[in-house]
C-alpha positions, 0 to 999 in steps of 0.5 A: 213219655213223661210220666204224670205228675200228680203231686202239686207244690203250691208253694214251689219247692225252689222257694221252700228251699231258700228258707232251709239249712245247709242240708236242704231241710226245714221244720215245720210246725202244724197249726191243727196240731198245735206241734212241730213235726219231729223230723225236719223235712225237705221242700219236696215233702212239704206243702203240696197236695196230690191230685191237685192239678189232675183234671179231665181231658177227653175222658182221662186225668191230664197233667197240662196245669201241672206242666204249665206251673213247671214250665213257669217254675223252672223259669221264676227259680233261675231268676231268683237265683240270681238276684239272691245271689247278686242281691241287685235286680233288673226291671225286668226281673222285678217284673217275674218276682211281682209274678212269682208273689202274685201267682203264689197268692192266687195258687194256695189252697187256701184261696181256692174258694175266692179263686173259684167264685171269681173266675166263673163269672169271668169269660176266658177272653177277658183274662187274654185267651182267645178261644178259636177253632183249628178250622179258621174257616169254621165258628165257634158258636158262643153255646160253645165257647160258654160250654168250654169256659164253665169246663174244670181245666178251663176254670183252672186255666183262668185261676193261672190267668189271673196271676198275669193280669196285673203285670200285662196292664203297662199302666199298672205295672208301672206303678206297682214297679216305683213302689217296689224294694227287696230288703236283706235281712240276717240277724234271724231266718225267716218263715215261710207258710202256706199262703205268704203274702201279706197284703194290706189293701183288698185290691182286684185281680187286676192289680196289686197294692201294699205287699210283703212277700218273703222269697228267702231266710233272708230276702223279701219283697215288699211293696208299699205305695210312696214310701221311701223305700226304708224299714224303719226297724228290725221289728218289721222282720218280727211283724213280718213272720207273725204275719206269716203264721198268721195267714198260713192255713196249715204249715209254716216252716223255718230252717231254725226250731227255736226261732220257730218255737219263738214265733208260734210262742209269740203269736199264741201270747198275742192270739189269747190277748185278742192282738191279732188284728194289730199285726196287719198294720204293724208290719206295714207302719215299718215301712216308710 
């Protein structure tokens, strides 16, 4: 029998990894602390949180949401590989990489609240999931089924569920699929944080606007509706990890301590200027 799994990366450390050195480590600087950690640490040290995914099953932690992110994991890393190592993507695989960022959006701590809020006022079959019972001849009362739905796993199932809405629409996917690009970057490494998507638009769970997200040292999806497909110039990558440290909650790692120093020199000068609001828009102006 597998053995439990009570430590959730919620930035999967298959993307961790593609932002770290030869040796598979990164620097991580502290945002409560205002310091880099001494040591560089491994995507596996890095951005998780024990417990996190244990939840009540019959009277007893169960790990079911855990092994669904690493069933989907295992199958978004591969993909990724892939098109990092091509740099070339199919439809198909710019569909798992707009799912990969959207289901990273939902998946952070940082949104646990706004997730929370959102999916207890949503019924489990909206989102997809039927409830059915294993005796098709008997039915499930709705006393029953809003019971079920206000259960914690069934809260956190709806959480995953929200991630898939937007690539489920055809319509939608369609659209967010002619907005979408992966540029190439080398000149310095990228960041990553723990909530790395940037959006400009507060759009709804069922669909995505305007997005930038990082899925290595190197590469990054962007999103931007009628653009040309184009970055205007190397600041976009600068506005781009400023945003990045910006969002990030806690943590932001970089395979390269000074380009980290430089960053965080770079967001307090513009913090004690009173600039941050400037950072969404300008990163997104590099997009044309």
């Amino acid at each position: 029998m597998k053995e439990q799994s009570k430590r959730h990366h919620y930035i999967p450390k298959f993307l961790s990894k593609n932002f770290s050195d030869e040796n598979n480590m990164l620097w991580v600087y502290n945002k409560e602390s205002k310091r880099i950690i001494s040591k560089m640490q491994s995507p596996k040290a890095i951005f998780f949180e024990d417990g996190r995914n244990l939840f009540d099953i019959n009277g007893s932690k169960g790990d079911n949401i855990e092994r669904m992110y690493e069933e989907v994991d295992t199958l978004l890393s591969k993909t990724l590989t892939k098109i990092l190592k091509s740099q070339q993507m199919s439809g198909r695989e710019l569909t798992w990489m707009i799912y990969l960022a959207n289901l990273t959006k939902w998946r952070v701590p940082k949104v646990d609240d706004i997730a929370k809020n959102l999916v207890k006022d949503i019924p489990i079959e909206q989102l997809g999931l039927a409830i059915r019972p294993i005796d098709s001849s008997k039915e499930i009362t709705q006393e029953v089924i809003n019971n079920l739905n206000k259960k914690e796993i069934i809260q956190e199932t709806k959480r995953i569920l929200l991630s898939i809405q937007p690539i489920s629409n055809e319509e939608s996917l369609d659209e967010i699929h002619k907005n979408c690009f992966i540029t190439f970057y080398d000149k310095f490494p990228s960041l990553i944080g723990d909530c790395p998507i940037i959006e400009e638009d507060n759009t709804n769970y069922k669909t995505m606007g305007n997005f930038i997200f990082p899925l290595s040292d190197s590469a990054t999806l962007v999103c931007k509706k009628d653009a040309k497909k184009e970055i205007k110039s190397d600041f976009f990558y600068l506005w781009k990890d400023l945003n990045i440290f910006h969002l990030s909650q806690k943590y932001v790692a970089c395979k390269n301590s000074e380009q980290l120093e430089k960053m965080e020199k770079l967001y307090r000068i513009m913090a004690e200027k009173g600039q941050l609001h400037f950072l969404q828009r300008a990163v997104f102006d590099e997009i044309v």
